[in-house]
C-alpha positions as CSV (number, residue, x, y, z in Angstrom):
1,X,20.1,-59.0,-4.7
2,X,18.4,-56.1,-5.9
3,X,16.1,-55.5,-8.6
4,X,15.3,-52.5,-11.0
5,X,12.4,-50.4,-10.9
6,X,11.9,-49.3,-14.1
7,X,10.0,-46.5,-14.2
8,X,11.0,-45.5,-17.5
9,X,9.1,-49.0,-18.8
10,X,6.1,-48.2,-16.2
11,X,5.9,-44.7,-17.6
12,X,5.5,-46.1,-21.0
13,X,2.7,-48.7,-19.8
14,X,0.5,-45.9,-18.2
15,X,0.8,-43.5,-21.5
16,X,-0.2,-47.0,-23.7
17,X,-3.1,-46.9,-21.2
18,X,-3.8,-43.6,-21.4
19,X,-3.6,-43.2,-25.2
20,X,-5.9,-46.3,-25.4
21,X,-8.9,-44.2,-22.9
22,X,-8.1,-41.2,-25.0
23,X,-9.5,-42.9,-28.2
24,X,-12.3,-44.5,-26.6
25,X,-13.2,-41.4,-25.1
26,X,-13.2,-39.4,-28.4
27,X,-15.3,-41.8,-30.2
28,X,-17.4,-41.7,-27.6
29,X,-17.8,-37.5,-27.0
30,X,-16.6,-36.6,-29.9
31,X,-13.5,-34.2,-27.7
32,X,-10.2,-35.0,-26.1
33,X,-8.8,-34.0,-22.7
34,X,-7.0,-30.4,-23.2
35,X,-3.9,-28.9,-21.2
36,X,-2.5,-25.5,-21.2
37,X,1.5,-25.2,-20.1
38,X,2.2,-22.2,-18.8
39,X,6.0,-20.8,-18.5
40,X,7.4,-17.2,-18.0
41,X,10.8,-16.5,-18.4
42,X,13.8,-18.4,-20.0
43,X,14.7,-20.8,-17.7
44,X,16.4,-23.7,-19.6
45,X,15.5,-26.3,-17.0
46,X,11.9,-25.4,-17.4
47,X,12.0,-25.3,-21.1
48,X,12.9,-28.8,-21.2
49,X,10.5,-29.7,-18.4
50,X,7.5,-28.1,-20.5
51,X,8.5,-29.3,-24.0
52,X,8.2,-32.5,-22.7
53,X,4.9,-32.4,-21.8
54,X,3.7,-30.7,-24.8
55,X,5.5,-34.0,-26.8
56,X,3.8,-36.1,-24.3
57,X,0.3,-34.7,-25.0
58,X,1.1,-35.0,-28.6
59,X,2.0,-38.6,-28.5
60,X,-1.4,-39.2,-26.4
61,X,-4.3,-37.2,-28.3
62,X,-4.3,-34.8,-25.5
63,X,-4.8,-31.4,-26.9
64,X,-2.0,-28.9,-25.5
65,X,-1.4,-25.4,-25.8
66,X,1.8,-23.9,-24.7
67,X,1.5,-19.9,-23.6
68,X,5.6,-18.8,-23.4
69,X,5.4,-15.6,-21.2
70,X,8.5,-12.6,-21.0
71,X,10.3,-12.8,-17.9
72,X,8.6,-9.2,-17.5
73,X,5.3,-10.1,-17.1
74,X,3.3,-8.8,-14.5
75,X,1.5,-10.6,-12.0
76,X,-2.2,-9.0,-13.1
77,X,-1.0,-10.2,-16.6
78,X,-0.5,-13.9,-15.5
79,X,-3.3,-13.9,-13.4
80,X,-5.2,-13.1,-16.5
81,X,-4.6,-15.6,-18.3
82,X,-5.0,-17.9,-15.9
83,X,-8.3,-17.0,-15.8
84,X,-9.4,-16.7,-18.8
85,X,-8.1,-20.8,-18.8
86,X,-10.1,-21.6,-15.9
87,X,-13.0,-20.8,-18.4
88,X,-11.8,-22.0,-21.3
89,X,-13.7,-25.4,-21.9
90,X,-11.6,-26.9,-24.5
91,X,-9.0,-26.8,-21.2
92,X,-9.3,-29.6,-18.6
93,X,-5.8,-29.1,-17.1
94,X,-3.2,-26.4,-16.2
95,X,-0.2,-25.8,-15.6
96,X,1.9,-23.2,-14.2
97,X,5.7,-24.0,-14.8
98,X,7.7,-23.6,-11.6
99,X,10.2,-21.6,-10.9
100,X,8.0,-18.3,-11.5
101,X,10.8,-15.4,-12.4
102,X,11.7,-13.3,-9.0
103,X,8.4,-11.1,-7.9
104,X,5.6,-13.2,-9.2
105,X,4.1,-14.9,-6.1
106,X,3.8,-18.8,-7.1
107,X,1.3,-19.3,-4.1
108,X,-1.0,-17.0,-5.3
109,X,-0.8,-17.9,-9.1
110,X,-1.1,-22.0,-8.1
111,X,-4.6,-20.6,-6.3
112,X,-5.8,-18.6,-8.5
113,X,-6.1,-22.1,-11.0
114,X,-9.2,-23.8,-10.7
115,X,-8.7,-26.8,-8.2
116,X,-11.3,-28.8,-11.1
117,X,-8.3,-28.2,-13.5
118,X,-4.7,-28.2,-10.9
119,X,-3.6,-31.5,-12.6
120,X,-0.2,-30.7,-11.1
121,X,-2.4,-30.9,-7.7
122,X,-0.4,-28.4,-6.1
123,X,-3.8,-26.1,-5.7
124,X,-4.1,-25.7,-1.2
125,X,-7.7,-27.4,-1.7
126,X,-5.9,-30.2,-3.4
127,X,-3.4,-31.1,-0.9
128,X,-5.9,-30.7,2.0
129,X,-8.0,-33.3,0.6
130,X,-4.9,-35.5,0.0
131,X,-4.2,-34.6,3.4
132,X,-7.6,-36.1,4.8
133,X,-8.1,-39.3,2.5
134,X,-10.2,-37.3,0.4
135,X,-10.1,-39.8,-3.6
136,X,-12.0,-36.8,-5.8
137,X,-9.1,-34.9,-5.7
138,X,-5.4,-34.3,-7.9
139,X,-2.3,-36.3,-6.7
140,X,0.4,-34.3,-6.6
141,X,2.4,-36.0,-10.2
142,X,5.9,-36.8,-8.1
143,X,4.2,-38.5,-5.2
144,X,1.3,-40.1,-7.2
145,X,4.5,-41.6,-9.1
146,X,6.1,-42.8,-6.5
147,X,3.1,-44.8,-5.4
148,X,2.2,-46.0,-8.4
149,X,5.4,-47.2,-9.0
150,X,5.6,-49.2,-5.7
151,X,2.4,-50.9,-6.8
152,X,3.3,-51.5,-10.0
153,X,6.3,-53.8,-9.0
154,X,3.7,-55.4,-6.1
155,X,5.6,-53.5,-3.2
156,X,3.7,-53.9,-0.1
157,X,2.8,-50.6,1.5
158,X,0.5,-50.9,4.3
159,X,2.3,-51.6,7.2
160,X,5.6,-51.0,5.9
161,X,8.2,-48.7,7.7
162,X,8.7,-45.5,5.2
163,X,11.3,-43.1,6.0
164,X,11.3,-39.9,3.2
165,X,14.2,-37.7,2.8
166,X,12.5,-34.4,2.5
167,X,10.1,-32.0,3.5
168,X,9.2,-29.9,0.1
169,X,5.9,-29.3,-0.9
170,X,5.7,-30.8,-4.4
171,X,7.3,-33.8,-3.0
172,X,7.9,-34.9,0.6
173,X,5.1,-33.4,2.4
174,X,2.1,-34.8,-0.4
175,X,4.0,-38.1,-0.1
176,X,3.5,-38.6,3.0
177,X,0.1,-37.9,3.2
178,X,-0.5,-40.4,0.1
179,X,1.7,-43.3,1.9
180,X,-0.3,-42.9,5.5
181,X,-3.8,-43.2,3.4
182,X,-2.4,-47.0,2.1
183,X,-1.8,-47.7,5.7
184,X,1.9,-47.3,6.1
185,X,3.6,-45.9,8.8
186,X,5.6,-42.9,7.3
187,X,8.6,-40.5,9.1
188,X,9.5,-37.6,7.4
189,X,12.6,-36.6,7.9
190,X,15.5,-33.7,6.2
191,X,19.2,-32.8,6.3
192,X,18.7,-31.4,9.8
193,X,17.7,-34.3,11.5
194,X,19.4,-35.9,14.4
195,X,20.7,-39.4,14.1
196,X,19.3,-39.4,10.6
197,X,21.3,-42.3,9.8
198,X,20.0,-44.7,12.4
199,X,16.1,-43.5,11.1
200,X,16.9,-44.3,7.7
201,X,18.4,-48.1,8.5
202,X,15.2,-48.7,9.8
203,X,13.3,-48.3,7.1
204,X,11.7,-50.7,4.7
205,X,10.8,-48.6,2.2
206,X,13.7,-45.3,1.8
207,X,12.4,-42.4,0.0
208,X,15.0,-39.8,-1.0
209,X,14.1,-36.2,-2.1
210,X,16.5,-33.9,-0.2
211,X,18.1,-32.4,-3.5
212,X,21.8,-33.3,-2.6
213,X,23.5,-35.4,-4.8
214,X,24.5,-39.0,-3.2
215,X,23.3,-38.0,0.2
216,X,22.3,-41.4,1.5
217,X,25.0,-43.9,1.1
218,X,25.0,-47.2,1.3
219,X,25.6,-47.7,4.8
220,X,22.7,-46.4,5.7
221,X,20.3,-48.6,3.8
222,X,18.6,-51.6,5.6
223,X,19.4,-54.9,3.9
224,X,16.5,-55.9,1.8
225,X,14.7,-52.3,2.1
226,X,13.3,-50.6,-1.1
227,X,15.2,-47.5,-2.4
228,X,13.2,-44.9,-4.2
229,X,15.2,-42.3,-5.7
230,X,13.4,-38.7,-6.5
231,X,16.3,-36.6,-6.6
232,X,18.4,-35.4,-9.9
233,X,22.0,-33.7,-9.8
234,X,23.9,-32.6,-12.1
235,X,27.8,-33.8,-11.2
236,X,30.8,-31.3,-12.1
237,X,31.6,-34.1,-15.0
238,X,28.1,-33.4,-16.7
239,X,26.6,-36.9,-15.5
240,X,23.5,-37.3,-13.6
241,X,23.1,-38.7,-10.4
242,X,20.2,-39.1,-7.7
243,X,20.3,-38.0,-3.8
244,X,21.2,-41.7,-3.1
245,X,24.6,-43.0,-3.7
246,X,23.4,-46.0,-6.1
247,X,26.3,-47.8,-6.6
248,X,26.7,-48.4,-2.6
249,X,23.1,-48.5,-2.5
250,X,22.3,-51.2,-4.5
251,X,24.2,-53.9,-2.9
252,X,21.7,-53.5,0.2
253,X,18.4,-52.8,-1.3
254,X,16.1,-55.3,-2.9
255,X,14.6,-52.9,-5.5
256,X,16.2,-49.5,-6.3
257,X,14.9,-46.7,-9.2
258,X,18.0,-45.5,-11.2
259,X,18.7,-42.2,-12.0
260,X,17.7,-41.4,-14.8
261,X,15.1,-43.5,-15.9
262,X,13.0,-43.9,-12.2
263,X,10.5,-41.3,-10.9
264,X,11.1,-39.3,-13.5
265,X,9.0,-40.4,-16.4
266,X,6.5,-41.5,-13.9
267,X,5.8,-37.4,-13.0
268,X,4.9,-36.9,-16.6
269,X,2.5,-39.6,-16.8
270,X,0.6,-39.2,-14.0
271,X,0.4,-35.5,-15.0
272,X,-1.3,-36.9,-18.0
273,X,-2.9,-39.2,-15.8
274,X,-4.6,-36.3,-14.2
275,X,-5.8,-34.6,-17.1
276,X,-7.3,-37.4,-18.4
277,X,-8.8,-37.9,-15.1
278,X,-10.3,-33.9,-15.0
279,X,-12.2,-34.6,-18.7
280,X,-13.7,-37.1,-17.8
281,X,-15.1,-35.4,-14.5
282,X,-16.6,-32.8,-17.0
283,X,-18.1,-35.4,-18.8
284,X,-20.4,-37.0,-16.6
């Protein structure tokens, strides 16, 4: 019954796109979009995270520069360099690697980024203007994935049912306020929520990002609802899972994203979505 969503494939289809508009754009200005990745500390998660994007930027044309911070660093001394990236022209996108080592305050460094260049679109500007329907603004990457995904494979949005699993900031609450501006009707909902299970059987359209390894089972999937999986758990065994229980899952859904290889690759395109996006603002 059900049916993949690839976003591993869709990933690769934006970056074609993307590498394609790059080109044009150099032969046309004679510069390429720029982003700066930003990570303090030696968190191995985050390591990987920004490696990737610097590889991704490679494989693009995107000019990248990749600042590696102590986990000492001072606040004033990130700050700092934030700033002088905000004014660095050859820079059209930043990003701050999250988690920030213990007693930097990641609010105040995500502001202090120039909303024209928070590609990660984490910036408070930048989700307010999500928030209100505003289009000259940064999707956050997750949630801009998400949607793109779903209208990618042709899913119908407007109208539909949407129940997300998950309240964070980088991905339940933006993606709510993305779905509601295509017109769906969207109910946000956590691991504290009463009768969670009869909200989520509801749905056509079952968003999970609580962070809990094969949270949602099977059972509490609609039959023909779509699944989309943004969760990623490490099991005890090594293997990788999502917050959905997939194998249950998939006998009730009509599309489902597999973990790996579903929102995943999507977050790191539509970062370099945004960065394209951002040079080509300065260039009109």
């Amino acid at each position: 019954m059900n049916k993949i969503i690839d976003g591993k494939e869709t990933a690769k289809q934006i970056r074609t796109e993307i590498k394609e508009e790059v080109l044009v754009l150099k032969e046309k200005y004679g510069k390429v979009p720029g982003l700066a990745v930003v990570i303090v500390g030696e968190d191995p998660a985050s390591k990987v995270y920004v490696n990737s994007k610097v590889r991704a930027c490679e494989e693009l044309g995107i000019y990248s520069e990749k600042h590696v911070m102590k986990a000492e660093t001072t606040e004033i001394e990130l700050l700092e360099l934030v700033d002088s990236l905000n004014k660095n022209e050859n820079i059209h996108g930043i990003l701050v690697q999250l988690p920030l080592p213990k007693g930097l305050n990641s609010k105040l460094i995500i502001d202090s980024i120039a909303k024209e260049k928070d590609v990660d679109g984490f910036h408070a500007e930048n989700i307010g203007k999500v928030l209100i329907g505003e289009e000259d603004t940064f999707k956050s990457c997750t949630p801009y994935g998400v949607v793109e995904l779903l209208k990618r494979y042709e899913l119908p949005i407007s109208g539909q049912d949407i129940v997300i699993v998950g309240r964070s900031n980088i991905v339940g609450k933006p993606l709510a306020a993305l779905l509601i501006n295509e017109s769906a009707t969207v109910q946000v909902c956590h691991s504290r929520t009463k009768n969670l299970e009869e909200k989520v059987k509801q749905a056509d359209i079952v968003v999970a990002a609580v962070g809990i390894a094969k949270f949602i089972k099977g059972s509490m999937i609609k039959d023909g609802a779509v699944v989309i999986d943004v969760g990623i758990n490490r099991l005890e065994d090594g293997t990788l899972c999502g917050d959905v229980d997939y194998e249950q899952a998939k006998e009730k859904a009509s599309y489902i994203t597999p973990v790996p290889g579903g929102v995943g690759p999507m977050t790191i395109a539509m970062l370099m979505k945004n960065t394209l996006i951002s040079f080509e603002r300065t260039m009109k």
